[in-house]
TORKOL-4160 file (C-alpha; in steps of 0.2 Angstrom, whole numbers, padded with zeros to 4 digits, m for minus):
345
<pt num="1" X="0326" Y="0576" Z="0762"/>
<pt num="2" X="0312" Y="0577" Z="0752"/>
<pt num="3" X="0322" Y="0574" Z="0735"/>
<pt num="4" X="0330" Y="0556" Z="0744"/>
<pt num="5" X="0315" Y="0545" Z="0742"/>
<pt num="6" X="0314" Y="0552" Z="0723"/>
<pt num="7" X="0332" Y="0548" Z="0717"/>
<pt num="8" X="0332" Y="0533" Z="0727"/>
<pt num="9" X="0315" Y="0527" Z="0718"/>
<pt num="10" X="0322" Y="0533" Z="0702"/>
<pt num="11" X="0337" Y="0523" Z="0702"/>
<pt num="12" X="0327" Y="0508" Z="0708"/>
<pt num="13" X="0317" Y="0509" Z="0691"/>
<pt num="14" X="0332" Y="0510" Z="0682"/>
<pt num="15" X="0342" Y="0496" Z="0690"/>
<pt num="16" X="0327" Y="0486" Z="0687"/>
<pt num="17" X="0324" Y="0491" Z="0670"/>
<pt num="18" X="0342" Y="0486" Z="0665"/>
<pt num="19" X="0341" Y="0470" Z="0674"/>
<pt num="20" X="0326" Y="0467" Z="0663"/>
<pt num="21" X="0335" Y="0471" Z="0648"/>
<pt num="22" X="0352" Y="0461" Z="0652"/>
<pt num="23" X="0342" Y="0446" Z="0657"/>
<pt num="24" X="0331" Y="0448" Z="0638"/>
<pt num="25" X="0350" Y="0451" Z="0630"/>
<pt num="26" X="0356" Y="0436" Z="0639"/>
<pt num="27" X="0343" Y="0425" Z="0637"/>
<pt num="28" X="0339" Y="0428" Z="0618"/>
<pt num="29" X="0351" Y="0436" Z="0608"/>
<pt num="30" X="0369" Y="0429" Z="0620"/>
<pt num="31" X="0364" Y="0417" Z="0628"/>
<pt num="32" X="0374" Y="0410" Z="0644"/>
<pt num="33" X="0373" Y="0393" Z="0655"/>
<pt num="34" X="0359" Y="0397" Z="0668"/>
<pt num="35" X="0372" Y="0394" Z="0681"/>
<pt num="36" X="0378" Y="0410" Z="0675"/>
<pt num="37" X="0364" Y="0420" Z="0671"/>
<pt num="38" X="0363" Y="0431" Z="0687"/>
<pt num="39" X="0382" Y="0435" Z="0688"/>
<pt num="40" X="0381" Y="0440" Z="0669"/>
<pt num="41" X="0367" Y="0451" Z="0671"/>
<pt num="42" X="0377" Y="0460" Z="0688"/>
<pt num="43" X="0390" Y="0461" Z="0679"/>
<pt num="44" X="0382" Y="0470" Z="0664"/>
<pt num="45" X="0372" Y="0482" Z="0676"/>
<pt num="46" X="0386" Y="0486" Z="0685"/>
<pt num="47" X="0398" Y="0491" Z="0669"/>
<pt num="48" X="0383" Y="0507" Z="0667"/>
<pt num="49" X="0382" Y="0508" Z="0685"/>
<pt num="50" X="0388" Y="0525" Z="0685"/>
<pt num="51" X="0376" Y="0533" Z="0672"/>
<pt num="52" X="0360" Y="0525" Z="0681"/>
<pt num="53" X="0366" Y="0532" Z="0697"/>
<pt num="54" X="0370" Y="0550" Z="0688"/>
<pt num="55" X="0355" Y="0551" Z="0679"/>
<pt num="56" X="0344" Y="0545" Z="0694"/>
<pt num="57" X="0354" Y="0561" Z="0704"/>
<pt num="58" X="0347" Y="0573" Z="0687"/>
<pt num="59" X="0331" Y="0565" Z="0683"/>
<pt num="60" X="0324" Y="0568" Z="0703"/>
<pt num="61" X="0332" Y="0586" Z="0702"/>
<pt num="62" X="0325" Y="0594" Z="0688"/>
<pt num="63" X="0307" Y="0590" Z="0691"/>
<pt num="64" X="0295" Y="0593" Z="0704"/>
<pt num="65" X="0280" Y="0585" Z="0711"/>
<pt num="66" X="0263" Y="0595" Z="0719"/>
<pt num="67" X="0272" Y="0586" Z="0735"/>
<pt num="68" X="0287" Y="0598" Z="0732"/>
<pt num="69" X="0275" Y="0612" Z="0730"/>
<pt num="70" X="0281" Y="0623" Z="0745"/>
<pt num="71" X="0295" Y="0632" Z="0739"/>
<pt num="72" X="0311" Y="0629" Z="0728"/>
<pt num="73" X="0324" Y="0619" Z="0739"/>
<pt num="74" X="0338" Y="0627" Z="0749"/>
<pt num="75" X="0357" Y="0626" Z="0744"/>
<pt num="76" X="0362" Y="0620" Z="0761"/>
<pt num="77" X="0349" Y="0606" Z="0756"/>
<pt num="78" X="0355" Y="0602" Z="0741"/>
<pt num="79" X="0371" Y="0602" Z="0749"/>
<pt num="80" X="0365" Y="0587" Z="0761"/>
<pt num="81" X="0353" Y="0578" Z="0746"/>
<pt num="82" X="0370" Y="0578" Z="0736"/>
<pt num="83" X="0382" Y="0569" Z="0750"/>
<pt num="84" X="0368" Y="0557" Z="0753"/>
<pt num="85" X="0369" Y="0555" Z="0733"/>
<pt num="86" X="0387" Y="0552" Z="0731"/>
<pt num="87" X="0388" Y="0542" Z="0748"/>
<pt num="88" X="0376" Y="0530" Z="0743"/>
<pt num="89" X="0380" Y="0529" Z="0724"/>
<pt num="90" X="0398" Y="0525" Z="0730"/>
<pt num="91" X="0393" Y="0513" Z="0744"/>
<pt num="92" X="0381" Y="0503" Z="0732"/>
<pt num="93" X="0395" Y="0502" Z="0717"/>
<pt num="94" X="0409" Y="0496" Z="0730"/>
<pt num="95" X="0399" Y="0481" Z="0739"/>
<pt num="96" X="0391" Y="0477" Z="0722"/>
<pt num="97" X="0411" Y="0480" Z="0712"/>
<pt num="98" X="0421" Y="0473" Z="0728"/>
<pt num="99" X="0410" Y="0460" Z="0737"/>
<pt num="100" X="0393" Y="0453" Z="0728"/>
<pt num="101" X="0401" Y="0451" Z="0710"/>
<pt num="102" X="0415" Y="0440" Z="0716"/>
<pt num="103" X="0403" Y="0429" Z="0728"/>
<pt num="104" X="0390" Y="0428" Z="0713"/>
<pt num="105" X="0405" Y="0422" Z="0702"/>
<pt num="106" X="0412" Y="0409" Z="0713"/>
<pt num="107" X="0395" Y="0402" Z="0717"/>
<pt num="108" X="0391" Y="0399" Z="0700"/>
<pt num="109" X="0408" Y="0392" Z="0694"/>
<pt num="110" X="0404" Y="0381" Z="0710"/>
<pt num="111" X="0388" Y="0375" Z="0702"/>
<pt num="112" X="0393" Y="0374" Z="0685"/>
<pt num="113" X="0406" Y="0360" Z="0692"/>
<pt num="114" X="0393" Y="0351" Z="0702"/>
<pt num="115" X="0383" Y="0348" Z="0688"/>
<pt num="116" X="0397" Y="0344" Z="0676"/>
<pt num="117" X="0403" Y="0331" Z="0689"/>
<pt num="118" X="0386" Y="0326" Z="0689"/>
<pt num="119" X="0384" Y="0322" Z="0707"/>
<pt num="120" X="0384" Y="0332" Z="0725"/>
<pt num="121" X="0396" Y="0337" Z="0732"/>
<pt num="122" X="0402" Y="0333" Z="0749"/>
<pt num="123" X="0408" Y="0345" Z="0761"/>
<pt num="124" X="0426" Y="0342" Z="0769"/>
<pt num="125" X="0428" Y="0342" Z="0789"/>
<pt num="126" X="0447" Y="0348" Z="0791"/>
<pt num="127" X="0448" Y="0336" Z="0807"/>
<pt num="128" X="0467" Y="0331" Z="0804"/>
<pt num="129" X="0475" Y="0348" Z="0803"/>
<pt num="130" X="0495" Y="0343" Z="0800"/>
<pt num="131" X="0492" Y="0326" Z="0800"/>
<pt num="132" X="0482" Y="0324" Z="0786"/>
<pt num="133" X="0478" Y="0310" Z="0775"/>
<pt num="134" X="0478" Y="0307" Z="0755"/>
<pt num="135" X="0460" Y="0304" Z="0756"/>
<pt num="136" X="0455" Y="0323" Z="0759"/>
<pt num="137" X="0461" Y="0324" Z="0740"/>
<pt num="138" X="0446" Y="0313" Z="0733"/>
<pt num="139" X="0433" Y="0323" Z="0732"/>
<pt num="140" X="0441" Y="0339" Z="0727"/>
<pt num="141" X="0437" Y="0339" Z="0709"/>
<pt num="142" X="0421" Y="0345" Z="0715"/>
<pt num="143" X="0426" Y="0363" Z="0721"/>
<pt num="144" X="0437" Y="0378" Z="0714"/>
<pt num="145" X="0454" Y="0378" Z="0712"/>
<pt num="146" X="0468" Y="0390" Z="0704"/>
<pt num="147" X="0479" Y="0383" Z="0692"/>
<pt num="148" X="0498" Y="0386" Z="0691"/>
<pt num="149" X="0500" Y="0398" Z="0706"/>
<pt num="150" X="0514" Y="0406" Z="0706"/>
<pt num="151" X="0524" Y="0418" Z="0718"/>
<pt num="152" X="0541" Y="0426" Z="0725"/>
<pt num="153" X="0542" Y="0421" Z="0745"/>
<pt num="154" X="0557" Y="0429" Z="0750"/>
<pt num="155" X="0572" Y="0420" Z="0739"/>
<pt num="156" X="0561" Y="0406" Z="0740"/>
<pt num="157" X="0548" Y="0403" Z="0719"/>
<pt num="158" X="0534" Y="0393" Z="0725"/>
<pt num="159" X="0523" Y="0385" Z="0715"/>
<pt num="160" X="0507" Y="0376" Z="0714"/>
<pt num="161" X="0501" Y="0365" Z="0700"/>
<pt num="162" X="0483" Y="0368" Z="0709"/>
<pt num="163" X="0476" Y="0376" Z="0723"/>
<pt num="164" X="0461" Y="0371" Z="0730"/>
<pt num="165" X="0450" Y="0379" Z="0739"/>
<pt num="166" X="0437" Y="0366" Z="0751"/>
<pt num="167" X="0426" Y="0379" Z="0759"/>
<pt num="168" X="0441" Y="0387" Z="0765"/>
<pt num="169" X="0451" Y="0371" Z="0769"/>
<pt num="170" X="0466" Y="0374" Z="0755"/>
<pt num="171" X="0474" Y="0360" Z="0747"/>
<pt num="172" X="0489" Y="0360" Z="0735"/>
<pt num="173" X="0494" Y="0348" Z="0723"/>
<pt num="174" X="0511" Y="0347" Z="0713"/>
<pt num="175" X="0520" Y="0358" Z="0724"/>
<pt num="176" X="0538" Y="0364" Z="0723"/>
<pt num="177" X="0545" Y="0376" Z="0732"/>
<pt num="178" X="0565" Y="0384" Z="0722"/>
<pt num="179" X="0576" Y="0390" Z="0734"/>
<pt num="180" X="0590" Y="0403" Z="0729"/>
<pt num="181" X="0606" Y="0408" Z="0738"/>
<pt num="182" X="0612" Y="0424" Z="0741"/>
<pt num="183" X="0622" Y="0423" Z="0721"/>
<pt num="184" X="0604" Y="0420" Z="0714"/>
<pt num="185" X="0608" Y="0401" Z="0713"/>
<pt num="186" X="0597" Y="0386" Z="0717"/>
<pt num="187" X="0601" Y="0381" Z="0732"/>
<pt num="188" X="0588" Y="0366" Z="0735"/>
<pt num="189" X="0569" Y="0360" Z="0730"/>
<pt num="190" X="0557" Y="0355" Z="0737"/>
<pt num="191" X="0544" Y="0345" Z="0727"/>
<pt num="192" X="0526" Y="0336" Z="0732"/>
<pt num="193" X="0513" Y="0329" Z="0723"/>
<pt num="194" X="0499" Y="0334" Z="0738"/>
<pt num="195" X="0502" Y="0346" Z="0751"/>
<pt num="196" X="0487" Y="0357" Z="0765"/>
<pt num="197" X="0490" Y="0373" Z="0773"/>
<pt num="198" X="0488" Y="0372" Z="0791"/>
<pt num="199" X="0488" Y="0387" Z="0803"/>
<pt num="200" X="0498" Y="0396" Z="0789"/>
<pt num="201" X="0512" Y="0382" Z="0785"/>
<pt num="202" X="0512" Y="0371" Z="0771"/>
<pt num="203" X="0512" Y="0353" Z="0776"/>
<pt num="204" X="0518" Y="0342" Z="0761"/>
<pt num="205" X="0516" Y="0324" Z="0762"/>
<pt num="206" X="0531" Y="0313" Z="0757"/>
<pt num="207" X="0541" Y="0327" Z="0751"/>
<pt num="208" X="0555" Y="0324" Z="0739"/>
<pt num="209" X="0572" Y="0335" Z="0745"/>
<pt num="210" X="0584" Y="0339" Z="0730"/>
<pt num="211" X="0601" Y="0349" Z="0736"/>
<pt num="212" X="0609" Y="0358" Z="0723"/>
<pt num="213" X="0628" Y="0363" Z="0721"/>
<pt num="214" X="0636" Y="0373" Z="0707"/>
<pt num="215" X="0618" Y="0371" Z="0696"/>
<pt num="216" X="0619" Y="0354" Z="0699"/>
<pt num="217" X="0610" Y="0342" Z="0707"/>
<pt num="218" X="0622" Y="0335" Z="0721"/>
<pt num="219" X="0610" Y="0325" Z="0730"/>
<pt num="220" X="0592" Y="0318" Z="0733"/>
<pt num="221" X="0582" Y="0311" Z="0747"/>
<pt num="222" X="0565" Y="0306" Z="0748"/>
<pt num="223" X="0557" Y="0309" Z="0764"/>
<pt num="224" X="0546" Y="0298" Z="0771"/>
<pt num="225" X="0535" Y="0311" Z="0784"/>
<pt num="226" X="0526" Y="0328" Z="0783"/>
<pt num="227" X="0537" Y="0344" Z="0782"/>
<pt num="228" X="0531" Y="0358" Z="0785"/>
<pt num="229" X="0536" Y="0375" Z="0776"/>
<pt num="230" X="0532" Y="0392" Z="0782"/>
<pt num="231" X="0520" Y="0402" Z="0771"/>
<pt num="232" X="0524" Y="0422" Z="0777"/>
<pt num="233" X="0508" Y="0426" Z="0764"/>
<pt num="234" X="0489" Y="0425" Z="0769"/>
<pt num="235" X="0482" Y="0408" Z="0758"/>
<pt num="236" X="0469" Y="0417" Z="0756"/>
<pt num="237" X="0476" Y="0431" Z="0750"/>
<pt num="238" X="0486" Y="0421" Z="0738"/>
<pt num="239" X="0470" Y="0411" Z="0732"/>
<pt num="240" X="0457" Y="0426" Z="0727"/>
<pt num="241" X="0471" Y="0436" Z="0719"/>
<pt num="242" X="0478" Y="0421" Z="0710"/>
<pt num="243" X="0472" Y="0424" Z="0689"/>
<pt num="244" X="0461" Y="0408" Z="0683"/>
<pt num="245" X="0452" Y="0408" Z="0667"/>
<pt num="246" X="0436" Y="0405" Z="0673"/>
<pt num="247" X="0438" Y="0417" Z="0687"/>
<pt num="248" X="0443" Y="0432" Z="0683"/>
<pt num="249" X="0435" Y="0449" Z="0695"/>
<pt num="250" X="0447" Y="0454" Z="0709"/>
<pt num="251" X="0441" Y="0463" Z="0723"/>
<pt num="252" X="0448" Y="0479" Z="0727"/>
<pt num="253" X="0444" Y="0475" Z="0746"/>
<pt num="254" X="0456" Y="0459" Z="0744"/>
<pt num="255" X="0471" Y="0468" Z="0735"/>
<pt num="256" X="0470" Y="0481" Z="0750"/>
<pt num="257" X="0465" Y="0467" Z="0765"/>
<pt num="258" X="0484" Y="0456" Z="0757"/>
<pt num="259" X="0494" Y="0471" Z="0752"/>
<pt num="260" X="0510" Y="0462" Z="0756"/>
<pt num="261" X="0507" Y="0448" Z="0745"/>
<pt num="262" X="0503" Y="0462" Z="0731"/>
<pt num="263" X="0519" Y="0469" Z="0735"/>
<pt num="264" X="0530" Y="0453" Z="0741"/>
<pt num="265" X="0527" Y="0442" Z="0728"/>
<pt num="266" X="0533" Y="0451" Z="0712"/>
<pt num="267" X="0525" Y="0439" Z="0701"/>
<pt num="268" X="0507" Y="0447" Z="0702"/>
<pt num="269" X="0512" Y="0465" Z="0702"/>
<pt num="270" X="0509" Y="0472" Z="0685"/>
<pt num="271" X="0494" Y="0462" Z="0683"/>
<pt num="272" X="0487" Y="0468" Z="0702"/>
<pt num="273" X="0493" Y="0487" Z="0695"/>
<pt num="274" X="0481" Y="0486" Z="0678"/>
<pt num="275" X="0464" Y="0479" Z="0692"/>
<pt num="276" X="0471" Y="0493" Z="0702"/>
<pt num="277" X="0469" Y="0507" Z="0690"/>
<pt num="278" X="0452" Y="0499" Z="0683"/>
<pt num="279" X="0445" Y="0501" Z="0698"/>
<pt num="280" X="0450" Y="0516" Z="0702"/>
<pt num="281" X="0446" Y="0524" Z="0684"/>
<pt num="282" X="0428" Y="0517" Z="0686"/>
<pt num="283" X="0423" Y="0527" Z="0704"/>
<pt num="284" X="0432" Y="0542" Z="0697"/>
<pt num="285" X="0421" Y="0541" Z="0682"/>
<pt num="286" X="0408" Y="0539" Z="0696"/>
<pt num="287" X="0411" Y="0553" Z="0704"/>
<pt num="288" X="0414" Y="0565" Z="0692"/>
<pt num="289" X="0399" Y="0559" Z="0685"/>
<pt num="290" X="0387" Y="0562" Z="0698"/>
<pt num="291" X="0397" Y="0579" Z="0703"/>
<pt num="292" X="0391" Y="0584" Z="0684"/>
<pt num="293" X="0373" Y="0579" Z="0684"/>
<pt num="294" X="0369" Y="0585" Z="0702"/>
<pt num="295" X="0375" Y="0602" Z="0699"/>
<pt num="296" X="0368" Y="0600" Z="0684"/>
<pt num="297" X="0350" Y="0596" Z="0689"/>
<pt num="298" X="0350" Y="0609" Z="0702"/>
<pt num="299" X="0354" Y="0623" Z="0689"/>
<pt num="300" X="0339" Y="0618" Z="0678"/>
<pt num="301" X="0326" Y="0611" Z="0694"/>
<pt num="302" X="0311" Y="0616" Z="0688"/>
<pt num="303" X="0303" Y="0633" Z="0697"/>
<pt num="304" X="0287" Y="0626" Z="0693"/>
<pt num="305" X="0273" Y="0612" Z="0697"/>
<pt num="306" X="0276" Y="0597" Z="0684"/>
<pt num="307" X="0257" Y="0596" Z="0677"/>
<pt num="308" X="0251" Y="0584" Z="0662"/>
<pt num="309" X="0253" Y="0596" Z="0650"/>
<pt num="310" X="0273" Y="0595" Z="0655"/>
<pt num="311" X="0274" Y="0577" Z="0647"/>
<pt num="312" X="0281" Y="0582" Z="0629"/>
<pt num="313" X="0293" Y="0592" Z="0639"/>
<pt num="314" X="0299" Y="0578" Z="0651"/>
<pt num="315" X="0301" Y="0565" Z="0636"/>
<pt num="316" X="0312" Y="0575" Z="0628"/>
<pt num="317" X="0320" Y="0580" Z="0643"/>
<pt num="318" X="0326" Y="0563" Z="0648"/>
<pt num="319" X="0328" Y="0558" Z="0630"/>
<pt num="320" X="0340" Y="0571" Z="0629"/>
<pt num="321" X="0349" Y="0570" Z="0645"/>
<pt num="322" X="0350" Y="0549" Z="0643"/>
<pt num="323" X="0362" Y="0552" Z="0627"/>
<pt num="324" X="0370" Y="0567" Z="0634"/>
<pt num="325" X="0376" Y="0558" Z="0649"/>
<pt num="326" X="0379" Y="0541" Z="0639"/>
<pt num="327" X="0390" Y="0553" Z="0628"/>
<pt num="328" X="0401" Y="0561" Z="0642"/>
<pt num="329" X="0400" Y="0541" Z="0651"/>
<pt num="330" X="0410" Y="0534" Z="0634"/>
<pt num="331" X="0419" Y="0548" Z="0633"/>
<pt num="332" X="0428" Y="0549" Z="0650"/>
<pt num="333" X="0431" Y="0529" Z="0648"/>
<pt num="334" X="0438" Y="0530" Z="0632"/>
<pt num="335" X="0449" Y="0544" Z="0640"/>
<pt num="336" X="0457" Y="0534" Z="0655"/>
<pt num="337" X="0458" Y="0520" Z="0642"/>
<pt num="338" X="0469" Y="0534" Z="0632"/>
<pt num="339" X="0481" Y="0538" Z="0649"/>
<pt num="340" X="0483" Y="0519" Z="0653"/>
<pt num="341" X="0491" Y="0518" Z="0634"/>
<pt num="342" X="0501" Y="0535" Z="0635"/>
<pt num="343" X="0506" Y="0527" Z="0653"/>
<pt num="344" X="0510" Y="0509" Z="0647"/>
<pt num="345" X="0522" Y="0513" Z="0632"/>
């Protein structure tokens, strides 16, 4: 246990370090909205994620401190260092990947909106459920919303114009929902300019009904009450896997919490596939990564007491190891990049 507290101090120097030098990037050379300054910078960090945490793993196994002095370290603790390693290397990279980068992103698209509207924003109290009223739509301009969502529910397309999500109160504007028969022909639309999902139905208000016949329209009645229409997809699910411009990480924890809607909808599938293989590429890479540098660090650990005299060789020692790993990092990238092509064609 006595190599822990090193690699976990070393990759605390290099986290900050980079975060140091993203923030300098970011601020001087491409500069981004302060609203987005923090998310940038994560999100730079965590794209060399897995060569701090691998060099962290080699840099605090090859030298030794007059701490360390009793003797070279056991395999069977090496064997437990290198779990701990990979455990925590892995944990910090998912929450970080699947959790913190999304949250940081929404929060500063929600800012960013705020103060191009210019004003605060005010919370809305979902106190009518299904009977809602058109003025729960007046301050949605101030928070998120997905454009042109699109999906498969059965035989049923269903699309929204926009989706907004109110602090998990979801409203939907320009709705319709295409019906198909059994021959793969419209059998009816539903169409409303401002709908709310309540306990997982779609209430639309003043839906207008349009039956079809032959590919024609045969009649149409505008329905003056709320109907509601079953939703057999999380919203939620549908919302954060939903592709917007402005928001564009996926969470590998979503795409496994709302597998069906991954699965069910059809539209989103290849897209979902390409996040899916990204992902998993990346902790891979990780992996392999840290598997390399740990066995690599424990073949060259240093039999010795690191003295002052040692600085010229530690320099050149980390110098070297820093563009060796970077090397083997670009390398194994630019090699899934090459299997997704292969795979794609």
């Amino acid at each position: 246990m006595r190599k822990v507290p090193r690699f976990l101090l070393v990759f605390i120097i290099l986290f900050l370090f980079a975060l140091v030098i993203s923030l300098i990037y970011r601020l001087r050379i491409a500069p981004v909205e302060r609203v987005w300054l923090l998310y940038t910078c994560i999100k730079d960090i965590l794209l060399y994620l897995p060569l701090l945490a691998s060099l962290s793993i080699l840099w605090s196994l090859v030298f030794r401190s007059k701490n360390e002095a009793g003797g070279v370290s056991s395999k069977s603790r090496f064997v437990f260092s290198f779990i701990f390693y990979v455990i925590f290397s892995f944990a910090f990279a998912f929450f970080m990947n699947e959790f913190a980068i999304s949250r940081l992103e929404e929060m500063a698209y929600h800012s960013s909106m705020v103060q191009k509207q210019d004003t605060s924003r005010e919370r809305l109290t979902d106190e009518t459920g299904d009977k809602f009223t058109l003025s729960e739509f007046r301050n949605l301009r101030l928070y998120p919303f997905k454009e042109n969502v699109t999906f498969m529910m059965g035989r049923a397309l269903v699309n929204m114009g926009k989706l907004y999500n109110a602090d998990g109160i979801f409203y939907i504007t320009d709705l319709k929902v295409i019906a198909y028969d059994t021959n793969k022909n419209i059998d009816y639309i539903v169409a409303g300019q401002y709908a709310k999902v309540v306990d997982n139905q779609i209430v639309v208000h003043n839906p207008t009904y349009y039956e079809y016949s032959r590919g024609r329209i045969r009649s149409t009645k505008e329905l003056r009450e709320k109907r509601n229409i079953p939703l057999i997809y999380n919203i939620k699910g549908v919302y954060s896997l939903s592709s917007k411009e402005q928001l564009r990480d996926i969470s590998m924890l979503n795409i496994i919490l709302y597998y069906e809607y991954v699965y069910g909808s059809k539209i989103n599938f290849q897209r979902i596939g390409n996040v899916i293989y990204n992902k998993v590429s990346y902790y891979v890479i990780m992996i392999f990564l840290l598997i390399v540098c740990s066995s690599a660090g424990w073949a060259m650990r240093n039999t010795r007491i690191t003295q002052t005299k040692d600085i010229f060789q530690m320099v050149s020692f980390y110098i070297v190891s820093f563009v060796v790993v970077t090397l083997c990092y670009d390398l194994l990238i630019r090699m899934m990049n090459m299997i997704y092509g292969l795979v794609a064609l």
